[in-house]
C-alpha positions as CSV (number, residue, x, y, z in Angstrom):
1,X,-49.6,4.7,40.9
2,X,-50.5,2.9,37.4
3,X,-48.4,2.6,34.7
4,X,-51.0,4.4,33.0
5,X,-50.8,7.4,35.2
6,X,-47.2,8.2,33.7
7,X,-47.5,10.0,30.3
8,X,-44.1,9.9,28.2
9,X,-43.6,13.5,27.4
10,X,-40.3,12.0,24.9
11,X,-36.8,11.6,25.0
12,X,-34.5,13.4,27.5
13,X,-32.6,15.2,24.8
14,X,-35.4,17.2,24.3
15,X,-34.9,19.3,26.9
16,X,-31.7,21.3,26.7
17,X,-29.1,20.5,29.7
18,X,-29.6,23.1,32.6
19,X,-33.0,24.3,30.7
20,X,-36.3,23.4,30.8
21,X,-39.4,22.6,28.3
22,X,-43.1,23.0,28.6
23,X,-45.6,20.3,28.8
24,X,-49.3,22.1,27.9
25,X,-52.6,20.6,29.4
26,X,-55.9,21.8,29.8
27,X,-55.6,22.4,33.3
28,X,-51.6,24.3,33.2
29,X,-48.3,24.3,31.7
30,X,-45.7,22.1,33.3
31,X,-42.3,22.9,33.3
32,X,-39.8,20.1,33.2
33,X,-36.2,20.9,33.9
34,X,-32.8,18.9,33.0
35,X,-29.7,19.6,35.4
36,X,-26.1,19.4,34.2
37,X,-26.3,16.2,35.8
38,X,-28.9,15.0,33.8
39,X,-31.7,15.0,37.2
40,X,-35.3,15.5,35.2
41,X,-37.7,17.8,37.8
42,X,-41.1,19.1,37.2
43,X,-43.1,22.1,38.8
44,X,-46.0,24.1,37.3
45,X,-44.7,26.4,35.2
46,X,-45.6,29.6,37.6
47,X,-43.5,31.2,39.9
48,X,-45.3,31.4,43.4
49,X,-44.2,35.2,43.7
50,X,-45.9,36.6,40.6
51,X,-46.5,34.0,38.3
52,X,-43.7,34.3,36.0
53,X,-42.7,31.7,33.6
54,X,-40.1,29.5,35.6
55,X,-39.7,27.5,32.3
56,X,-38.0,30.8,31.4
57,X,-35.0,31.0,34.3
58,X,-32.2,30.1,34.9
59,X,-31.2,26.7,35.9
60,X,-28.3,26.3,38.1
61,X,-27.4,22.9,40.2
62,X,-31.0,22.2,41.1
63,X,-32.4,25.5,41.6
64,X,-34.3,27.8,39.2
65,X,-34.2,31.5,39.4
66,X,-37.7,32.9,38.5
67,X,-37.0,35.4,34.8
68,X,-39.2,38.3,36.5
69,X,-38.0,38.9,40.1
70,X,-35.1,36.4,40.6
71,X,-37.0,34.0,43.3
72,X,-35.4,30.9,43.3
73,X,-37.0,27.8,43.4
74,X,-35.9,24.3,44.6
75,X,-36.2,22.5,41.7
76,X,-36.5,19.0,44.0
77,X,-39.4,20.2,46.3
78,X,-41.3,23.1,44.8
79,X,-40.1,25.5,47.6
80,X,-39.1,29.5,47.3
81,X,-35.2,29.4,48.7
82,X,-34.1,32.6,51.1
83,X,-36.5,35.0,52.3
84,X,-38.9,34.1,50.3
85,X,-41.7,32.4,50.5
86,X,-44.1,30.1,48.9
87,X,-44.1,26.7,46.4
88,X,-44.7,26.2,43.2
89,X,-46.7,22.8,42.2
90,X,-44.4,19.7,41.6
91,X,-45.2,16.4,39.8
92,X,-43.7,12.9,40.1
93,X,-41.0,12.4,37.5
94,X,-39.1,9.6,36.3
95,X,-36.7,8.7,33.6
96,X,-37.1,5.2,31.7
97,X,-34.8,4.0,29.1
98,X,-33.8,7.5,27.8
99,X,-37.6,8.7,28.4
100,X,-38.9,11.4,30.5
101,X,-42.4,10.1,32.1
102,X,-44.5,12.5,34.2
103,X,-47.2,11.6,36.2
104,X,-49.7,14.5,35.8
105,X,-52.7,12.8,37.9
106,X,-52.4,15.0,40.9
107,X,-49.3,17.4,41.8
108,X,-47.1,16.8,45.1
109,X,-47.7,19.7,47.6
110,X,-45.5,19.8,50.7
């Protein structure tokens, strides 16, 4: 990867500690979550289950519980936790001097 394939979507304050803000592109809304800890993920904003808006649940260690049916999602690789199954999208993150940079070129699938 290029230094031109990471986009700086801002400062990390900007997304609220164990919360999450949307990134919008012509293609689908990312989701990028903050931890307590201060770990910056990102999946597409779309639960694998029914498409809720994971940007929407709740953020617990690194795990996101989907606001529609309570699927929880590994925030690290994408993957429905439990019985469940399926993946949500992930992209390449990285933090740089206070900045969140994602790099939106083509998602990680397991």
């Amino acid at each position: 990867m290029t230094d031109r394939d990471w986009f700086d979507i801002g400062p990390l304050e900007q997304i609220p500690q164990r919360g999450a803000r949307i990134v919008r592109t012509p293609r689908r809304d990312i989701a990028v979550f903050r931890t307590a800890g201060d770990e910056v993920f990102a999946l597409e904003n779309r639960c694998p289950h029914r498409g809720g808006p994971l940007s929407e649940g709740i953020v617990h260690g690194r795990k996101v519980a989907c606001p529609l049916h309570n699927w929880v999602i590994d925030l690290d690789s994408g993957e429905a936790l439990g019985a469940d199954h399926g993946c949500a999208r992930r992209f390449p993150v990285k933090l740089l001097k206070g900045r969140v940079y994602i790099e939106m070129g083509a998602a990680v699938v397991p």
